[in-house]
TIKEPA-471335 format. One record per residue: x, y, z of N, C-alpha, C in turn. Coordinates in steps of 0.001 Angstrom, whole numbers, padded with zeros to 6 digits, always signed. Example, Ala and Ser with C-alpha at 12.3 -4.5 7.8 and 13.67 -1.06 7.14 Angstrom:
<pts>
+013190-005690+007800+012300-004500+007800+013200-003300+007800/+012850-002250+007080+013670-001060+007140+012900+000030+007870/
</pts>
This chain:
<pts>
+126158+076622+054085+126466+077923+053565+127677+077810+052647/+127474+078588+051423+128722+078433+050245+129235+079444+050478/+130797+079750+051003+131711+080608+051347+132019+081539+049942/+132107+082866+049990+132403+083686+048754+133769+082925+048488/+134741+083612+046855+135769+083763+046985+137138+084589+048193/+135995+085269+047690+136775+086177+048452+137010+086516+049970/+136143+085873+050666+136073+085224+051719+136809+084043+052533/+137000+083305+051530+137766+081854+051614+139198+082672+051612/+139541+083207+050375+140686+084140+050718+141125+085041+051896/+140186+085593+052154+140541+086296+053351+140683+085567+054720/+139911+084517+055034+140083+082917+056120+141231+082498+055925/+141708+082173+054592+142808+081734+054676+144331+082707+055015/+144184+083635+054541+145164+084886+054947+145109+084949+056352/+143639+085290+056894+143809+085116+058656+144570+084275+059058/+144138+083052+058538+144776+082126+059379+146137+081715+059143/+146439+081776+058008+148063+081818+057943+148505+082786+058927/+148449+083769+058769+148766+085056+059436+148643+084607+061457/+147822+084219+061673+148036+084108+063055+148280+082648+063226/+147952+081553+062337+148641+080237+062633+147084+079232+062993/+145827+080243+062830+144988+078876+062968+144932+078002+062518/+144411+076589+063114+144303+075448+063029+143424+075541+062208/+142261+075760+062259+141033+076033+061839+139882+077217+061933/+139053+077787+060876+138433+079103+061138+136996+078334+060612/+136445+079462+061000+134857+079450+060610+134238+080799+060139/+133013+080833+059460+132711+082314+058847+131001+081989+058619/+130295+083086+059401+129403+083155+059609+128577+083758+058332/+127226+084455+057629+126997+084558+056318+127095+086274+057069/+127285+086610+057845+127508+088088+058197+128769+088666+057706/+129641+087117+057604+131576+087501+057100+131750+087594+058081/+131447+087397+059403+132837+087462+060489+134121+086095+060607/+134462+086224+061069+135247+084671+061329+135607+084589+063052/+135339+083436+062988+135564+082518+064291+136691+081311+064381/+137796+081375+065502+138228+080309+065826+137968+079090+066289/+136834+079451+066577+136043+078604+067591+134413+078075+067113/+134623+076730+066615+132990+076288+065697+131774+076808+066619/+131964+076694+067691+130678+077079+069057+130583+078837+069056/+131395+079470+068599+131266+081018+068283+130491+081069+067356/+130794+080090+066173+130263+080765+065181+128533+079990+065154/+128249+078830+065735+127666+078773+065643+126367+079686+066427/+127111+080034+067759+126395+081525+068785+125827+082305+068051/+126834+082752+067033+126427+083837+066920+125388+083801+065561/+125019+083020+064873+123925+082950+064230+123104+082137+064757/+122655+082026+065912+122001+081116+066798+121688+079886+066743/+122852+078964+066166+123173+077819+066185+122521+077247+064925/+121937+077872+063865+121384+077748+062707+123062+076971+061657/+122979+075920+061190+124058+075185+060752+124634+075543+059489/+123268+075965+059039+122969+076494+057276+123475+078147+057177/+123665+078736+058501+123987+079975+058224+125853+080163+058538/+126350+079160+059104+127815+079603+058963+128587+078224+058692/+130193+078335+058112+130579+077056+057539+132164+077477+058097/+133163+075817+057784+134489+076424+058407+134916+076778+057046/+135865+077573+057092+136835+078044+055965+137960+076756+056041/+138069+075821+055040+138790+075189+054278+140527+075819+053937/+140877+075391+054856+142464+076002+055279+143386+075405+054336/+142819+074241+053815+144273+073496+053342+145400+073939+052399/+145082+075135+051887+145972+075968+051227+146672+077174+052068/+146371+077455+053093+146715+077806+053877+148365+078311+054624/+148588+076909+054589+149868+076253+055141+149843+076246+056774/+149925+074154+056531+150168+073674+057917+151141+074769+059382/+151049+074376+060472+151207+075053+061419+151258+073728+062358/+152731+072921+061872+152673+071793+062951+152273+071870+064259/+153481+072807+064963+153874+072568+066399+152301+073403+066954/+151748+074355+066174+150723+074923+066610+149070+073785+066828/+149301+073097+065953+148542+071875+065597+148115+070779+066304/+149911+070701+066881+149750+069406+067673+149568+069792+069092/+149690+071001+069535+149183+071852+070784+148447+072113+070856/+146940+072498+069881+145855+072490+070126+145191+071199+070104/+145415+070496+069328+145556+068454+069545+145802+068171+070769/+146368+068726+071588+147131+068245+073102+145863+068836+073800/+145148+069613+073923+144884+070857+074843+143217+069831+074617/+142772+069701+073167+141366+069353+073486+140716+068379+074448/+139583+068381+074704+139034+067976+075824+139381+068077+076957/+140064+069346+077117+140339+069850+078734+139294+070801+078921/+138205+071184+077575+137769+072156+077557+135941+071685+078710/+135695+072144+079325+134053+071862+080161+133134+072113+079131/+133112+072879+078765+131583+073976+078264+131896+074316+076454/+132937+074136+075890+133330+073941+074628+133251+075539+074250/+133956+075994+074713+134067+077460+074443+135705+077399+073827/+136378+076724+074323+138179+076525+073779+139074+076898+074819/+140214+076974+074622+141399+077530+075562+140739+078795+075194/+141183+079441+076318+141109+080960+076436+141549+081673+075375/+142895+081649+075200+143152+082548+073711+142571+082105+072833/+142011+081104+072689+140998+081315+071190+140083+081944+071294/+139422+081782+072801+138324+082649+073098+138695+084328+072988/+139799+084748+073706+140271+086022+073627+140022+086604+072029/+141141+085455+071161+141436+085711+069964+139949+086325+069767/+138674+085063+069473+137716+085498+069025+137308+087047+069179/+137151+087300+070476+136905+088493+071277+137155+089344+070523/+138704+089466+070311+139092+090633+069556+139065+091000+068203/+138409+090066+067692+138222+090185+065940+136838+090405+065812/+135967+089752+066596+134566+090338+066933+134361+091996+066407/+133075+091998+065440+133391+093311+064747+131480+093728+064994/+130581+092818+065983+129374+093278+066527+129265+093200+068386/+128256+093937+068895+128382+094452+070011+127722+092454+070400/+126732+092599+069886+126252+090974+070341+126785+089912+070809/+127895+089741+069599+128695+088489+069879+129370+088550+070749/+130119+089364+071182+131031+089920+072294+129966+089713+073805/+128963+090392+073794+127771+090122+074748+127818+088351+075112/+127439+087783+073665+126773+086143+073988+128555+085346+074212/+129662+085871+073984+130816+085128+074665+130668+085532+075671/+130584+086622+076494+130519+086718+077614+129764+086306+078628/+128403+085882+078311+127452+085321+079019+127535+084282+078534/+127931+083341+078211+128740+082164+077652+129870+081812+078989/+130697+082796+078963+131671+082453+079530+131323+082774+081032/+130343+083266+081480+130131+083429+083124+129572+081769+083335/+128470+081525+082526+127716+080451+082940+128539+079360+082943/+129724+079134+082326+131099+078062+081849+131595+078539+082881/+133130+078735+081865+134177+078330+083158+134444+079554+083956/+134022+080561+082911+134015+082205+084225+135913+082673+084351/+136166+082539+083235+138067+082781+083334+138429+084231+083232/+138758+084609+084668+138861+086364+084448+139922+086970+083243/+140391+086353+082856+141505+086685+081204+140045+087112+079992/+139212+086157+080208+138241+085941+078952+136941+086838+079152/+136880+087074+080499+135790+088223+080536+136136+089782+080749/+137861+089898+081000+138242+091307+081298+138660+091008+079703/+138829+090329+078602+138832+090948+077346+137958+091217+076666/+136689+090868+077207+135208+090919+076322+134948+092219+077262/+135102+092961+078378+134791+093775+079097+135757+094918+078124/+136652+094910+078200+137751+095557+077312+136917+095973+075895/+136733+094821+075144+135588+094944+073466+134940+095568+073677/+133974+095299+075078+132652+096058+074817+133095+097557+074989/+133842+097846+075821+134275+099574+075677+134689+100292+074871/+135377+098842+074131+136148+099922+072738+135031+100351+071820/+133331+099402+071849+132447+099524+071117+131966+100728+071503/+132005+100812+072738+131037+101884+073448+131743+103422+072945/+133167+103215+072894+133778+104020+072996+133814+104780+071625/+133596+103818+070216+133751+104464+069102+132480+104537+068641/+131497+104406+069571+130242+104773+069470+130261+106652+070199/+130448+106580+070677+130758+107834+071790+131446+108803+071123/+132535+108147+070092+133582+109189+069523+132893+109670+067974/+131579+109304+067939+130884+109523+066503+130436+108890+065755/+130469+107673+065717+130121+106759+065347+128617+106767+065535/+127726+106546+063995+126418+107049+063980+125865+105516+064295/+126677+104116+064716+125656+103039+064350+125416+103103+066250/+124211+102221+066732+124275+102041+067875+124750+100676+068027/+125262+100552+069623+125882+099809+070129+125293+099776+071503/+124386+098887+071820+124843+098845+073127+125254+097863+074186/+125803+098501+075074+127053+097682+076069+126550+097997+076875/+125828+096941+077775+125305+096927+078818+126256+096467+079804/+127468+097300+080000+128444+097173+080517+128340+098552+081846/+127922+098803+082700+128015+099801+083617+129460+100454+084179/+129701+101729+083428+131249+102321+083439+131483+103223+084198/+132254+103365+084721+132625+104661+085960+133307+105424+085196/+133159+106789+085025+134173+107547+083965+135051+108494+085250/+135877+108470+085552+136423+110012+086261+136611+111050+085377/+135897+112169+085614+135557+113138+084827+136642+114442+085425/
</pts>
C-alpha cells in the first residue's frame, strides 16, 4: 500500500507528538502502534496496510531503547500494554476495538487492556446514543442506573 502525502504527514506528527518508535496505517487511514493491529484490522491482508516511515520524524532515544528492552517479553504479539491501550484509544471503528479485545482475552487477558477497550466501546455506544446517525455496535452488555 502507497501511503498518501498527507498521511505520511499526519504518522509522522503522531508520532513525534507521542514519541512512537514506529506507526502503521491501514488504507481506511487509521494508524496503529502495533504492526499485528494493523494488520487485524484489515484482516491480515499485507497489501492493504503499510508502516509510516518515521525517519523525519525525530528519534526518541531513551523511548527506543525501552521498547528495544521490553521486546520479546511479549506471548501473543499484541505489545506492552500501553501500546495496546495507546492503540485502543485512537481506534476511530467499533470493530477494531472488538478484534483487540478478543485478541486480548484469548492472549494474555491484562485487565488494564480490556477495561480500556471496555471503556472505547462505551464511548462508541455512547456517541451513538447521543445522536450520532452511524451504527455502532458494542456488544458490550451495560447496566445503566436510571
Amino acid at each position: 500500500m502507497k501511503i498518501s502525502e498527507d498521511k505520511l504527514k499526519e504518522g509522522r506528527e503522531l508520532a513525534e507528538k507521542h514519541g512512537f518508535k514506529e506507526l502503521f496505517v491501514n488504507e481506511k487511514g487509521e494508524f496503529f502502534t502495533n504492526k499485528s493491529f494493523a494488520a487485524m484490522s484489515v484482516n491480515y491482508d499485507k497489501e492493504q496496510f503499510a508502516e509510516v516511515d518515521l525517519s523525519e520524524a525525530g528519534s526518541r532515544k531513551t523511548e527506543e531503547k525501552a521498547t528495544n528492552a521490553s521486546t520479546g517479553s511479549a506471548t501473543n504479539d499484541l505489545g506492552k500494554a500501553v501500546e495496546v491501550i495507546e492503540a485502543i484509544e485512537v481506534a476511530t471503528e467499533v470493530e477494531v476495538v472488538e478484534a483487540i479485545m478478543k485478541a486480548e482475552t484469548e492472549g494474555k487477558n491484562r485487565k488494564s487492556v480490556i477495561e480500556a477497550a471496555v471503556k472505547k466501546l462505551l464511548t462508541f455506544k455512547k456517541e451513538t446514543e447521543d445522536g450520532s446517525q452511524e451504527s455502532g455496535d458494542v456488544n458490550e452488555n451495560t447496566n445503566k442506573a436510571e
